[in-house]
PADREN-23096 format. One record per atom (N, C-alpha, C): residue in one letter; x, y, z. Coordinates in pm, whole numbers, padded with zeros to 5 digits, always signed. Layout:
PADREN-23096
AXYZ
...
end
This chain:
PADREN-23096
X+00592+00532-00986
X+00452+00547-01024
X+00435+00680-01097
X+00383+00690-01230
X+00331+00776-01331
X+00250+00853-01261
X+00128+00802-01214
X-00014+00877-01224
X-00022+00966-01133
X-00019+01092-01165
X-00006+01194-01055
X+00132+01278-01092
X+00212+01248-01137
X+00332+01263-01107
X+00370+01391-01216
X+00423+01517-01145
X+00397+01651-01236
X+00575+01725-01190
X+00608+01813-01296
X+00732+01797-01284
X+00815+01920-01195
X+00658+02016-01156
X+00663+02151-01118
X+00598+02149-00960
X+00664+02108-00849
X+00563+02063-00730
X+00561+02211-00663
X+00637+02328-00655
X+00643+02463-00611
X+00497+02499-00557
X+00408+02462-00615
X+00266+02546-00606
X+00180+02417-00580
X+00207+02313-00555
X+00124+02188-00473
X+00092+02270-00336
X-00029+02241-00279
X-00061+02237-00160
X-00096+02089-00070
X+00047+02052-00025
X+00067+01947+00036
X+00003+01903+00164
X-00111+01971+00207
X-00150+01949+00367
X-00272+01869+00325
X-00272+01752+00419
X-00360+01661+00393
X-00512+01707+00430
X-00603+01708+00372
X-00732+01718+00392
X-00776+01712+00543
X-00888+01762+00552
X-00947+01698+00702
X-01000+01583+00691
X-01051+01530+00826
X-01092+01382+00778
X-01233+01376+00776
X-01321+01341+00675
X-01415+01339+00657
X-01551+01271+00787
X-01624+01377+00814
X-01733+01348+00896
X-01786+01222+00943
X-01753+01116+00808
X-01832+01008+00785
X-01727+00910+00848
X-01613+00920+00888
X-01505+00815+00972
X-01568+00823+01089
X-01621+00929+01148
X-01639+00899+01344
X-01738+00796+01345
X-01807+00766+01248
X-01942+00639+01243
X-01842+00490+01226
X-01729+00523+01139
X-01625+00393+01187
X-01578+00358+01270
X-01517+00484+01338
X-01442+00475+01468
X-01527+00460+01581
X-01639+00448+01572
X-01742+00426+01666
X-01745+00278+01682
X-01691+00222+01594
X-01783+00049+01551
X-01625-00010+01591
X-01528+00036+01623
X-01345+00027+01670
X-01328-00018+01786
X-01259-00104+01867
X-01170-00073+01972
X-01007-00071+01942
X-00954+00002+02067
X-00836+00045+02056
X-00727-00044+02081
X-00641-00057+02077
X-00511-00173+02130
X-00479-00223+02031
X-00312-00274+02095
X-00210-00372+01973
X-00230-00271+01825
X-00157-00174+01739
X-00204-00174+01645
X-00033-00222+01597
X-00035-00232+01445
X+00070-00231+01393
X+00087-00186+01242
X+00244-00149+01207
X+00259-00046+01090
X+00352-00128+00992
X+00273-00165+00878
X+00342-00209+00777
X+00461-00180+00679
X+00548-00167+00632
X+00613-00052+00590
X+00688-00156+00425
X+00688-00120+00310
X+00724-00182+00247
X+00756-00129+00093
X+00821-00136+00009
X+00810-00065-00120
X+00748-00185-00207
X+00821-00149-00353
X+00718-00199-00475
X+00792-00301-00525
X+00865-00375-00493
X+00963-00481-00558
X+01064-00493-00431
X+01089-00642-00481
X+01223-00641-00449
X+01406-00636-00509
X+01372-00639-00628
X+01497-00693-00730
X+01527-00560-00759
X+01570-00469-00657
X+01685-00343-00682
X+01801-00375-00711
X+01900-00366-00767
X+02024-00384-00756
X+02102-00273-00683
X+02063-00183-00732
X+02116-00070-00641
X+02114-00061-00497
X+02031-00171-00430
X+02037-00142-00282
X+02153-00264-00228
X+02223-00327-00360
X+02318-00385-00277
X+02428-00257-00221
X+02484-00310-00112
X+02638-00225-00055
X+02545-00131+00059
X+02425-00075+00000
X+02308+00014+00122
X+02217-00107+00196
X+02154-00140+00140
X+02036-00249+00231
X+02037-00359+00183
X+02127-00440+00095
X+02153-00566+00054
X+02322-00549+00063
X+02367-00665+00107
X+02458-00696+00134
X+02533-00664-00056
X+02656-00608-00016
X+02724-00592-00123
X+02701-00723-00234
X+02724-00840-00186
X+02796-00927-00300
X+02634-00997-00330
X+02534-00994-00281
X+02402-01048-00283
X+02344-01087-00392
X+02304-01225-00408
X+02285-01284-00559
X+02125-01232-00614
X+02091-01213-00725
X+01952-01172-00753
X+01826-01259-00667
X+01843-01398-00683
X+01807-01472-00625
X+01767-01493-00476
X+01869-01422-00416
X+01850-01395-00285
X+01785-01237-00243
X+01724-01154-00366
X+01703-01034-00297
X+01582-01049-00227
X+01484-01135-00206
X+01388-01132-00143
X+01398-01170+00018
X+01465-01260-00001
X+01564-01283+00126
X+01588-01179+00221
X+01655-01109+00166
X+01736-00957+00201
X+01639-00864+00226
X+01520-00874+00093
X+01425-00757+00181
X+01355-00779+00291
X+01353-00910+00294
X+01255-00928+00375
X+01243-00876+00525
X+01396-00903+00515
X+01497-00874+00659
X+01440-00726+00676
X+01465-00650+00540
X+01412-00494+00602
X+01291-00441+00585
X+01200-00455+00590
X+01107-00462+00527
X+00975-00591+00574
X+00855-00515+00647
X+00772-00601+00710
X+00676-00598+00594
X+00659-00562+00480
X+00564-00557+00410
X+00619-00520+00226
X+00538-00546+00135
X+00570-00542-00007
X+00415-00508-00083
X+00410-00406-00151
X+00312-00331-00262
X+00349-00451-00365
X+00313-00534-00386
X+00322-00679-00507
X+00252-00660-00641
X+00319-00567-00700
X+00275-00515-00831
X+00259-00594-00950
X+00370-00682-00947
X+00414-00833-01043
X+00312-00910-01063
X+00209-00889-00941
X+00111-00983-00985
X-00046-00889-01040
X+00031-00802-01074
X-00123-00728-01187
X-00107-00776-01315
X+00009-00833-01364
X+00082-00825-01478
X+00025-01011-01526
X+00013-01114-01430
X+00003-01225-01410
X+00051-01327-01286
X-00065-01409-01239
X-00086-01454-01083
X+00040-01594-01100
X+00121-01560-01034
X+00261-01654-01004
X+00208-01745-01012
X+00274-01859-01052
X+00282-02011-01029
X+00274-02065-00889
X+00224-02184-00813
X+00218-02206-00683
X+00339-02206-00677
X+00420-02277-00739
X+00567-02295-00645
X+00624-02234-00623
X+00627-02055-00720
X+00671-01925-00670
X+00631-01917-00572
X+00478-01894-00529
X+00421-01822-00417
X+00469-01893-00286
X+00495-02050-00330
X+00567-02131-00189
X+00678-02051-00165
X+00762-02069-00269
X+00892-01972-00237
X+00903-01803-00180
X+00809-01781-00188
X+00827-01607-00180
X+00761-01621-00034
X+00686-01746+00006
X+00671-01760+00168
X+00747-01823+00218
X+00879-01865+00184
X+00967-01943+00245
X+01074-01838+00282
X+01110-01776+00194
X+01224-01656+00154
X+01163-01542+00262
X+01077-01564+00328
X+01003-01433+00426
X+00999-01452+00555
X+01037-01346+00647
X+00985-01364+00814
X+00831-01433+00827
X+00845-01457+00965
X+00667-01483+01000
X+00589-01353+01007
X+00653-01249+01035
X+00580-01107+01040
X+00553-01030+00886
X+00567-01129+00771
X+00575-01041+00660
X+00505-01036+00592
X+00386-00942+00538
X+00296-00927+00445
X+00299-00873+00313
X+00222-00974+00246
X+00248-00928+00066
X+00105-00852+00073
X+00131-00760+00003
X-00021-00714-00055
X-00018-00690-00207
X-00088-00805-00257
X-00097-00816-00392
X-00151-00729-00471
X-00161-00683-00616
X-00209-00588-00753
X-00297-00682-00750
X-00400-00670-00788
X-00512-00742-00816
X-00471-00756-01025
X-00505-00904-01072
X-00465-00910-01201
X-00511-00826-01290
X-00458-00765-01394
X-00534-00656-01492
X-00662-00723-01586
X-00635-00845-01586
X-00715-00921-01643
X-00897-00890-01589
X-00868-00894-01447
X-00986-00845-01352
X-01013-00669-01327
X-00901-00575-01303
X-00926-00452-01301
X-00933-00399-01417
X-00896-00471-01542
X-00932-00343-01681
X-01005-00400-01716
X-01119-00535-01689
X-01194-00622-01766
X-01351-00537-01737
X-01428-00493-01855
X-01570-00414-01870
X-01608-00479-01733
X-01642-00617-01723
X-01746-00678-01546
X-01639-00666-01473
X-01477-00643-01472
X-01450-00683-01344
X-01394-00815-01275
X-01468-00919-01368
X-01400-01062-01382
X-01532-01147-01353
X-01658-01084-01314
X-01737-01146-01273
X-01794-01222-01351
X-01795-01216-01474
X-01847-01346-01542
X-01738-01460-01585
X-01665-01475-01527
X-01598-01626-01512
X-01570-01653-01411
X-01431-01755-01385
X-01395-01748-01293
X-01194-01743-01230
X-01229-01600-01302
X-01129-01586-01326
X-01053-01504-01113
X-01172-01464-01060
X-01169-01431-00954
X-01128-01500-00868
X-01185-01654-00862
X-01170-01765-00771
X-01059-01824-00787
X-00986-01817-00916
X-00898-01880-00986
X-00758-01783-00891
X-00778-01646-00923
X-00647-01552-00850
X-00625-01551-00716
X-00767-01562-00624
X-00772-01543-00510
X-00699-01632-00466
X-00780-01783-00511
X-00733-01921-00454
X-00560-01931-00482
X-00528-01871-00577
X-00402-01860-00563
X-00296-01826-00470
X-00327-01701-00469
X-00295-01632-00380
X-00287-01690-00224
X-00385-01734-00192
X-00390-01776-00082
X-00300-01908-00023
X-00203-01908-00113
X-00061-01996-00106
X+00036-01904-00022
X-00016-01809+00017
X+00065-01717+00112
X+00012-01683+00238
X-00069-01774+00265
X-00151-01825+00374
X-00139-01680+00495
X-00105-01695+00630
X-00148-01586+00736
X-00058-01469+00644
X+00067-01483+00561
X+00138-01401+00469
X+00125-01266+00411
X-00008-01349+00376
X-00111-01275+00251
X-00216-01141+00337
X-00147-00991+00255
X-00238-00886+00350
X-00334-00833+00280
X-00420-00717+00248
X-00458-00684+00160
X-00465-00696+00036
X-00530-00718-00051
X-00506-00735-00195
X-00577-00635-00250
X-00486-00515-00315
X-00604-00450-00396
X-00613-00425-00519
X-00695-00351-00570
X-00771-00321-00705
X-00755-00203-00732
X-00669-00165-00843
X-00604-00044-00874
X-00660-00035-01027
X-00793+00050-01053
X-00905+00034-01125
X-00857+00147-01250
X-00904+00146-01394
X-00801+00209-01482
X-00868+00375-01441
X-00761+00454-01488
X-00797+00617-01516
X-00995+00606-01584
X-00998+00535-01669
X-01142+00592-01717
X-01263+00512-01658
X-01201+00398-01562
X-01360+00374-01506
X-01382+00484-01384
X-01525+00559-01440
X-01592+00651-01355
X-01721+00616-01245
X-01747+00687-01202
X-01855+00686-01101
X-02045+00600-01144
X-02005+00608-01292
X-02145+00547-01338
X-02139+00390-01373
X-02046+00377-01318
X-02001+00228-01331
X-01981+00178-01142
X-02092+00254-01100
X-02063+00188-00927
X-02139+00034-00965
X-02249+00034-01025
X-02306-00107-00981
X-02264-00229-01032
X-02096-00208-01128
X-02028-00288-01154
X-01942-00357-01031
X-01943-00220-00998
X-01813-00200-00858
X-01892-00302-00723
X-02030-00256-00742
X-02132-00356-00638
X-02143-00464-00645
X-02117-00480-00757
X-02141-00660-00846
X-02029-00756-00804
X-01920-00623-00882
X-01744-00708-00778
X-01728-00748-00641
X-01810-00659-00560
X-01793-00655-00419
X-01876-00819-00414
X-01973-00801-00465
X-02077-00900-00445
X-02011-01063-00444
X-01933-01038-00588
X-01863-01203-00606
X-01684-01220-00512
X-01676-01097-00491
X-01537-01129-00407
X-01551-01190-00287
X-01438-01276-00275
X-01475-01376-00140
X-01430-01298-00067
X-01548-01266+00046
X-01539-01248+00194
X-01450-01239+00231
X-01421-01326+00302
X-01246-01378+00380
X-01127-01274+00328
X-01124-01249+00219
X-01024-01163+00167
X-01074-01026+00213
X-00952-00964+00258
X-00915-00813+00290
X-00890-00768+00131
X-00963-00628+00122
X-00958-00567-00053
X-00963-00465-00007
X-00851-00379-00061
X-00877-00156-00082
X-00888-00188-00239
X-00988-00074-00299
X-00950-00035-00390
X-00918+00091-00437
X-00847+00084-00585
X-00777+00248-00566
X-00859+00291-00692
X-00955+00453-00679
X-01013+00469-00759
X-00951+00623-00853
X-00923+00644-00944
X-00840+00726-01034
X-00955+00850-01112
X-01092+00789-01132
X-01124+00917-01233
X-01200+01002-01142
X-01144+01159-01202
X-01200+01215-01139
X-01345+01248-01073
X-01469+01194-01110
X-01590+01189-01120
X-01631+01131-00966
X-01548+01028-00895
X-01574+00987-00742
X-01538+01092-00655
X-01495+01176-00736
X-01456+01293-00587
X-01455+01434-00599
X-01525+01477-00740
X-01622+01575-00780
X-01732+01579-00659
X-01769+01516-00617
X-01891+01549-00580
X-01941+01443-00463
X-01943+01559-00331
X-01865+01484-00218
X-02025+01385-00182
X-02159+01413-00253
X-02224+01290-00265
X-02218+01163-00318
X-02148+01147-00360
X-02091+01061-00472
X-01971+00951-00421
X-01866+01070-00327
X-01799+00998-00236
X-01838+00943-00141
X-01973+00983-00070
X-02010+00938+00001
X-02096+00813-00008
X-02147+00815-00092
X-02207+00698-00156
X-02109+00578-00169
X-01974+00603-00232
X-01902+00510-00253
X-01834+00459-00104
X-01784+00499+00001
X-01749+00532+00145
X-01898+00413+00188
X-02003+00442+00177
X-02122+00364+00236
X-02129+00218+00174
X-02110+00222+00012
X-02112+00076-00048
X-01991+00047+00000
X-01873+00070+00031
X-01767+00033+00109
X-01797-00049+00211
X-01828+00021+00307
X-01855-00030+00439
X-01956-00140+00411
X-02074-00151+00366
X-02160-00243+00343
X-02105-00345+00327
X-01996-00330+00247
X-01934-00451+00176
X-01788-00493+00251
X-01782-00468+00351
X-01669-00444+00412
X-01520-00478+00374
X-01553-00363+00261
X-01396-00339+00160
X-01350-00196+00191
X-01197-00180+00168
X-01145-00052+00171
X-01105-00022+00103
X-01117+00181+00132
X-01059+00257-00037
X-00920+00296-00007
X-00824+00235-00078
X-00665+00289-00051
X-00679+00412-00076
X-00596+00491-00003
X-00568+00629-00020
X-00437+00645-00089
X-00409+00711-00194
X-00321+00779-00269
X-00243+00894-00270
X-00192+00900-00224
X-00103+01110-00226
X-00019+01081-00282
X-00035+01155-00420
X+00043+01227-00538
X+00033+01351-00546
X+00139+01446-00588
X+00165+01585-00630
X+00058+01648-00707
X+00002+01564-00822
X-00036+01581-00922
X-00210+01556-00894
X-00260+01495-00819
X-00354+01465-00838
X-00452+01478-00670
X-00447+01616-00614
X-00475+01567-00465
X-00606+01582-00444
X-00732+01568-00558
X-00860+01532-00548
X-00923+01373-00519
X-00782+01232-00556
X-00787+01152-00490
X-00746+01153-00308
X-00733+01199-00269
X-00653+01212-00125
X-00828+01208-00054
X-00902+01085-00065
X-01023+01121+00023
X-01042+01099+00168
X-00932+01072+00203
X-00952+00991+00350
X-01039+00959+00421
X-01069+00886+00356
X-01166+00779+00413
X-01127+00620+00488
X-01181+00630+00575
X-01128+00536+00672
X-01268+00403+00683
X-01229+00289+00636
X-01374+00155+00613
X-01336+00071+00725
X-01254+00031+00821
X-01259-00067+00895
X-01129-00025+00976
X-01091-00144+01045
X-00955-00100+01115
X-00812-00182+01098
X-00872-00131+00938
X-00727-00123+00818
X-00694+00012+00747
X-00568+00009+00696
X-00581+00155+00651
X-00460+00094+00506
X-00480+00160+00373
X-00330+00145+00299
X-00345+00241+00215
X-00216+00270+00229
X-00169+00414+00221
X-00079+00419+00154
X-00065+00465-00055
X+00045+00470-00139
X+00084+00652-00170
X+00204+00635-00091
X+00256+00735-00093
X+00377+00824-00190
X+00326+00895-00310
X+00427+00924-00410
X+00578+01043-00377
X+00660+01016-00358
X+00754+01123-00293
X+00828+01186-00436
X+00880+01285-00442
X+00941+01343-00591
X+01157+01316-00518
X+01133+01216-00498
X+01342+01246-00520
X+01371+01234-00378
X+01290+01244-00273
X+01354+01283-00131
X+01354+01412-00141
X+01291+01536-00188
X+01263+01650-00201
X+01207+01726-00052
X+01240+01773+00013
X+01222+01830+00137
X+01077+01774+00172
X+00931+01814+00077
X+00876+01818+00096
X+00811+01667+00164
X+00874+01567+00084
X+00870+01450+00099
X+00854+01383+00293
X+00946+01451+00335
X+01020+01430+00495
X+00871+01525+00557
X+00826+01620+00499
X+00719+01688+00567
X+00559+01638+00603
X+00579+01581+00451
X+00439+01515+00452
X+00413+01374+00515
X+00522+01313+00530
X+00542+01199+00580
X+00537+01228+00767
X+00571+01347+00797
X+00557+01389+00988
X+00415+01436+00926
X+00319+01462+00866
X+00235+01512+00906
X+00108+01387+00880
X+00151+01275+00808
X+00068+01126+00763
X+00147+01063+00892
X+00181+01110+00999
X+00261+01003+01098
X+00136+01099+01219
X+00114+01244+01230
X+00038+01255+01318
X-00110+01176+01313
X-00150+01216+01196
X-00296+01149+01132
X-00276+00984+01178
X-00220+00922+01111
X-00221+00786+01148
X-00243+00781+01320
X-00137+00876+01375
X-00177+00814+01542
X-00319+00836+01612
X-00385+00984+01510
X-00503+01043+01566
X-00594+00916+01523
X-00587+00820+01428
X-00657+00697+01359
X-00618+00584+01454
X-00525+00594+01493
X-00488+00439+01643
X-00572+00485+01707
X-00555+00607+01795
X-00600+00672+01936
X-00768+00593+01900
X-00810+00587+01760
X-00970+00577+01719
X-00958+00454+01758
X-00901+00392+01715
X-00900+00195+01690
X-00855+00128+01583
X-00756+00242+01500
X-00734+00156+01392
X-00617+00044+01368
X-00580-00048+01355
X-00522-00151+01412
X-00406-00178+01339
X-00381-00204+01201
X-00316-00201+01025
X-00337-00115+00991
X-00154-00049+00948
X-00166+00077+00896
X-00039-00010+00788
X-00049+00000+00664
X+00004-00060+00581
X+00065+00082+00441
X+00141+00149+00460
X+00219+00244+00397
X+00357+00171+00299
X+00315+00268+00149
X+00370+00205+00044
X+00451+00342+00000
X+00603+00389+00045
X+00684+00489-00030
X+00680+00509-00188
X+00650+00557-00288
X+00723+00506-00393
X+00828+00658-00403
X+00936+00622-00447
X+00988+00700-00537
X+01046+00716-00665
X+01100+00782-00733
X+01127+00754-00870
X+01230+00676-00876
X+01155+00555-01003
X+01237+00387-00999
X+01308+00315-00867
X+01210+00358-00755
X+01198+00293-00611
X+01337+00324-00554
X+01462+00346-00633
X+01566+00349-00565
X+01591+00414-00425
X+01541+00498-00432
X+01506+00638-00285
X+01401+00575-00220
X+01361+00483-00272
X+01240+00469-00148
X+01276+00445-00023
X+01386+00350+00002
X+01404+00273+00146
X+01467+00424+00194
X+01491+00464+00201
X+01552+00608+00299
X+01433+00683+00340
X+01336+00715+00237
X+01179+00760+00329
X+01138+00650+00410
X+01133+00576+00336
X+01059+00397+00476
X+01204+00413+00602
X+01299+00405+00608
X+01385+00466+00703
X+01334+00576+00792
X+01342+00674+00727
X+01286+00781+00797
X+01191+00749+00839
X+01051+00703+00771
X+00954+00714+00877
X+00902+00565+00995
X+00989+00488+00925
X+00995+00385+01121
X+01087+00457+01198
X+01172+00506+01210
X+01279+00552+01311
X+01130+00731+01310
X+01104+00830+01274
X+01049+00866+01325
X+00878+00827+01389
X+00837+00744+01342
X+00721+00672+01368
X+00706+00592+01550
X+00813+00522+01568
X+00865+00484+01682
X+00938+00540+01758
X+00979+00639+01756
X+01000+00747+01871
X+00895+00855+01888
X+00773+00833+01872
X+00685+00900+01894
X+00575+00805+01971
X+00542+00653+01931
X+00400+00582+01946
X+00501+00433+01972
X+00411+00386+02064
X+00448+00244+02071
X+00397+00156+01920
X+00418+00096+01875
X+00381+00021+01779
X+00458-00109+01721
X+00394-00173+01692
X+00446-00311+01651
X+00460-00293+01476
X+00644-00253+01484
X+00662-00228+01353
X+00816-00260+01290
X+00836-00280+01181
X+01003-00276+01132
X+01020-00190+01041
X+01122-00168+01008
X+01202-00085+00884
X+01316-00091+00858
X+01337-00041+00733
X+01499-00085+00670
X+01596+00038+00759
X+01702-00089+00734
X+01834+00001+00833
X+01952+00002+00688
X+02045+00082+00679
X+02128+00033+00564
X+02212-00035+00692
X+02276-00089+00579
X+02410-00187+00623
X+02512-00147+00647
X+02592-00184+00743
X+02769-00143+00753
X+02861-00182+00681
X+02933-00115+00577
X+02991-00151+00454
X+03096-00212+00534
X+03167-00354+00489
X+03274-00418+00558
X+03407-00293+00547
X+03497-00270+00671
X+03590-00175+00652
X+03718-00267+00621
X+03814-00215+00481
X+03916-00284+00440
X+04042-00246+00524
X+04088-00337+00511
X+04250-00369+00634
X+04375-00295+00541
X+04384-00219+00660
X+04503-00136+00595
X+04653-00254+00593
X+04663-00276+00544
X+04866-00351+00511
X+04949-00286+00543
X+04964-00187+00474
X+05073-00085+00562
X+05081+00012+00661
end
């Protein structure tokens, strides 16, 4: 992931915000118990993770297979680009555990479109799709361009308005103008809740005026940009592992965390790291990638 992404992190101030005033009115409306932690990157068709987390000889065909195994969850980017065919989406629920959640890109067709998609039906058309991934199917969100700003909320109200219910939605908002001006955030945080949609949270290097933490229900998703496995990476990730538990202790139930790193290759070693440290700290109903044991060759002589 580009956006955010700066080449000098030395002088970032990496400590996550406090959590805004306006969550204890969520966590009020919460109960506590059962929560569980999603953990997943942005694709599956690495090649590079054969011999580490795909079996050495592993056919392309089968990498979904393979992730699935490590991996309780997937950031489904493929479908911002255009909404799969049913018989994909059968397949990509066949090829999966029962515990495994896609959380779809909402189509660009709908996030870069002036309404949003609301004057056709181009909404009913993606959703209903989608929903070929039946209990599968987790969040779907809306990753809205760099220049739609804050004076375009009653577009954003309009969307809320025609999106079906039933569907779980974060959206991810980019220009700076929603978080200039912490009335403004708050405003957006309230048409949230009204509408009972959520705002994904973002932490990038580059950009930590998105980082609003804001908490809408008792879901949480959380795209996390790391630079390389860079020390800092392992830090911020123990300190988004305390926060998350101080957010269970509240009632929050889905915690759905997306690593990226540069060209995803590094990602599964942070998603590593943080189920193995995540679960030795909190009970939770969770998986994560393990690498594999490279077969050991037979000595002859």
């Amino acid at each position: 992931m580009k956006f955010g992404k700066i080449e000098d992190i030395s002088k970032v101030d990496f400590t996550l915000p406090e959590d805004p005033l306006e969550n204890n009115a969520v966590f009020d409306t919460l109960t506590i118990g059962d929560p569980e932690l999603f953990i997943g990157c942005t694709g599956w068709g690495m090649k590079e993770w054969k011999g580490s987390y795909y079996p050495e000889k592993t056919k392309a065909e089968n990498f979904l297979f393979e992730y699935g195994k490590q991996f309780n969850s997937i950031e489904l980017n493929s479908t911002h680009y255009g909404t799969p065919k049913h018989e994909t989406l059968e397949k990509w629920y066949g090829d999966t555990p029962s515990d495994f959640k896609f959380c779809p890109k909402l189509h660009k067709a709908i996030s870069h479109r002036k309404t949003l998609g609301t004057d056709s039906d181009i909404i009913e058309n993606t959703v209903n799709a989608l929903s070929t991934l039946n209990e599968k199917l987790g969040p779907i969100f809306m990753q809205l361009p760099p220049y739609f700003d804050s004076s375009r909320l009653s577009s954003l109200v309009h969307f809320f308005e025609v999106f079906p219910s039933e569907f779980d939605l974060s959206i991810e908002l980019r220009h700076p103008s929603w978080f200039e001006d912490k009335s403004r955030t708050d405003e957006l945080h309230h048409m949230a809740l009204e509408y009972n949609k959520s705002l994904l949270i973002t932490d990038v290097a580059g950009r930590r005026d998105i980082l609003h933490m804001r908490v809408c229900g008792d879901y949480l998703m959380i795209r996390f940009v790391g630079n390389g496995l860079h020390p800092t990476d392992f830090s911020r990730v123990d300190e988004w592992i305390l926060r998350i538990q101080s957010y269970i202790a509240k009632g929050l139930k889905k915690i759905y965390f997306f690593p990226h790193e540069p060209d995803n290759i590094l990602a599964p070693q942070l998603a590593e790291y943080l189920c193995n440290k995540f679960t030795s700290s909190i009970e939770i109903k969770t998986r994560g990638p393990k690498k594999i044991d490279r077969p050991k060759q037979l000595n002859l002589f």
